[in-house]
C-alpha positions in Angstrom: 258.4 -138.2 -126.0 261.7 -135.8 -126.0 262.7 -134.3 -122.6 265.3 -131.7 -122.0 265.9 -129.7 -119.3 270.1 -128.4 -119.9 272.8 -129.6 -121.8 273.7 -132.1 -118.9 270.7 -133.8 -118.5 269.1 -136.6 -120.1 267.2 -136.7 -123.0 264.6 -139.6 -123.9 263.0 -140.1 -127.0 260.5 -142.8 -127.5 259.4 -143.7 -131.2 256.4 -146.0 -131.7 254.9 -147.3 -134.7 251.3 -147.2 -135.9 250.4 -150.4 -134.4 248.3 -149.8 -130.8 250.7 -150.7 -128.4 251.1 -149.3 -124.5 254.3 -149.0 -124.9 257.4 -147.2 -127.3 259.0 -149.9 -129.0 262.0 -148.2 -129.5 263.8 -145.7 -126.7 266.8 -143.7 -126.9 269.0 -142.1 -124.0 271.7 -139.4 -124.2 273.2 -138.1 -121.2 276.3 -135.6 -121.4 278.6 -137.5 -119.1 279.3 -135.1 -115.7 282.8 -133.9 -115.8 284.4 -136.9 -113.2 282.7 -139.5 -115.1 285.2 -141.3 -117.9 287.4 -138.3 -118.9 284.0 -137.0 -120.5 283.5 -139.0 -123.5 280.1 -138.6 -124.9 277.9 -141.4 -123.6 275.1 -143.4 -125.9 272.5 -145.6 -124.5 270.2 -147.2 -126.4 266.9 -149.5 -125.3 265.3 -151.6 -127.8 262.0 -154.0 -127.3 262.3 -157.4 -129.8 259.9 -159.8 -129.8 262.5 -162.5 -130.2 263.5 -164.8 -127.6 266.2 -163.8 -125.6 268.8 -166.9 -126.7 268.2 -165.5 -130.4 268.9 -162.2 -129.8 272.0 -163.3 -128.2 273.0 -164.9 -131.1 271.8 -162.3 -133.7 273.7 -159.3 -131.4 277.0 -161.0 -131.3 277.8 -162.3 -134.7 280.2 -159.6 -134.9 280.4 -159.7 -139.1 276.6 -159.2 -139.3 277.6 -155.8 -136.8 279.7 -154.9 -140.2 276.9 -155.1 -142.3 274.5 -152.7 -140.8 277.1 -149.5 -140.6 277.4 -148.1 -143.9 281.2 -148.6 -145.7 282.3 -151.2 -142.5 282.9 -154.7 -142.3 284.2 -156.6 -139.4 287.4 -158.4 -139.3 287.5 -161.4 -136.8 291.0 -161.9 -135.5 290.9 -164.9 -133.1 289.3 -168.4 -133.8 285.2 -168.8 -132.5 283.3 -169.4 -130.6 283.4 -165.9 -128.8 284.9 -165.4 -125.8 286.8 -163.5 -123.1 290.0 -162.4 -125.3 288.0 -162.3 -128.6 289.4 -159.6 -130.8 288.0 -158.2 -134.0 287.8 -155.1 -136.1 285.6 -153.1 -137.4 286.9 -151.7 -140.5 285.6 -148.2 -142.2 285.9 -146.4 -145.2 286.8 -146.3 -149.0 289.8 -147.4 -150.6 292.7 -145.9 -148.7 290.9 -143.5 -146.8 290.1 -145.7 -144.4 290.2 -146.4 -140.1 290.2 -149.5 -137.9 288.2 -149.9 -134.8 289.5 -152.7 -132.8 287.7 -154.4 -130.3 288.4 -156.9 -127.4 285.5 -158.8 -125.6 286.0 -158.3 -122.1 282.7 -159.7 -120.6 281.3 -162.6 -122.2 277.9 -163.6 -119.9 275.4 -165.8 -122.3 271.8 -165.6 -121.0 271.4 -168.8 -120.1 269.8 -171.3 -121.9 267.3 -172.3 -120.0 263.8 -171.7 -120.7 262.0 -168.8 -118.3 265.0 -168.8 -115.8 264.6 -165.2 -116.3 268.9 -164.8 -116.7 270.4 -161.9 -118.0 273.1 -161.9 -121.3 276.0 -159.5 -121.1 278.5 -158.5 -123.4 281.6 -155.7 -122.7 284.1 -154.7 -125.3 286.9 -152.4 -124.9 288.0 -150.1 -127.9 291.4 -150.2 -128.3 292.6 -148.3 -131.4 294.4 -145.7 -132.3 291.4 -143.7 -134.0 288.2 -145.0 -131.6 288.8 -145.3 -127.3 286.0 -146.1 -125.0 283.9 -149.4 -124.5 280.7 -151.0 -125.5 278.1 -153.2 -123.5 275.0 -155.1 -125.0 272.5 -156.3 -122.4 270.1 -159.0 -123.0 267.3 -158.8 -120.6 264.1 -161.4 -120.8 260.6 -159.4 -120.9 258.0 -160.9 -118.6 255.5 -160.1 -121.4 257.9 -162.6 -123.6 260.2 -161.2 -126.1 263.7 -159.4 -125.3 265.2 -155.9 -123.8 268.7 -155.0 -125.3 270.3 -152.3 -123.4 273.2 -151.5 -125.6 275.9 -148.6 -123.9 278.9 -147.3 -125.4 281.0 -144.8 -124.5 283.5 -143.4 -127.3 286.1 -141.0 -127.9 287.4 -140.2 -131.6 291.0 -138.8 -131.7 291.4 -135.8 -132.6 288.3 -134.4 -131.5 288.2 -132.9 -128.1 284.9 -132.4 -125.8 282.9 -129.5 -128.2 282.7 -132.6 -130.6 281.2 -134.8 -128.3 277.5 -133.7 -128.8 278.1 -134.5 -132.5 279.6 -138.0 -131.8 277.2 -138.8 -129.9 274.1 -137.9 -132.3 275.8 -140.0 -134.9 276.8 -143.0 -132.6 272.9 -142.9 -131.7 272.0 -142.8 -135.5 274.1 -145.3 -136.4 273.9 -148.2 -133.4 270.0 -147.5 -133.1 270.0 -148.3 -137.1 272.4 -151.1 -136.6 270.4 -152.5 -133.3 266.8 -152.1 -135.3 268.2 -154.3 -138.1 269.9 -156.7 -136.6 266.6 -157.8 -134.1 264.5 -157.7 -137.0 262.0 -160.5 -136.9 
């Protein structure tokens, strides 16, 4: 399903696989941020279906170093001592040989769903940006399904320096690509 109706508007895309299901397993949401709304940075929003239970895909979302692995040419950096919490800083580190840029992150929001079983709590997870190269924030959600399994909501809003708004389409496209990628892989059953 792909909707589109002007360049400010949200745009869903729904993929499903071959099994019969009544539902996309995998959604995507784009919306062009409206000119008041965070000094325009491009805005990604991503919803993903797991069947894992919620408490794993916790764990599975923020192991920050595994976050490394999926993004092609990254690996994470963890700067403070675990377990992860408000004022945990890491970085996600990109490139080849000296051609390189850093991506530094502080958790903000740390809200574990909780552990107990069918309490129906919600995870959540905020991180700023706060490099020279990358600016915005970041928020994984970790929603229980009534059906059983897990909902992650992950949002992120991102400017790149030295690329002003007629960039932000493209940043966007590839933040999608590559978090939806990342997401997918790191909920795999």
């Amino acid at each position: 399903m792909v909707t589109r109706s002007n360049p400010r508007s949200t745009v869903a895309v729904s993929i499903t696989d071959r099994r019969p299901r009544t539902e996309p397993i995998f959604e995507v949401q784009f919306r062009m941020c409206m000119p008041a709304y965070h000094a325009l940075m491009p805005a990604i929003r991503i919803v993903h279906r797991s069947p894992l239970d919620p408490a794993e895909a916790w764990r599975r979302l923020t192991d920050w170093e595994r976050h490394g692995a999926q993004v092609p040419l990254t690996r994470t950096i963890i700067d403070t001592a675990p377990p992860t919490h408000v004022g945990t800083v890491f970085t996600a580190r990109t490139g080849v040989g000296r051609i390189t840029f850093d991506d530094p992150m502080e958790v903000v929001v740390w809200r574990p769903p909780s552990a107990a079983s069918g309490d129906g709590s919600v995870g959540l997870v905020r991180l700023v940006k706060r490099g020279r190269a990358v600016r915005g924030w970041a928020e994984i959600e970790v929603r229980p399904r009534a059906a059983g399994g897990t909902e992650v909501h992950w949002r992120e809003e991102l400017r790149l320096r030295g690329l002003g708004r007629p960039f932000d389409p493209l940043v966007a496209a590839a933040g999608r690509f590559l978090f939806g990628r990342a997401l997918a892989r790191l909920l795999r059953p």
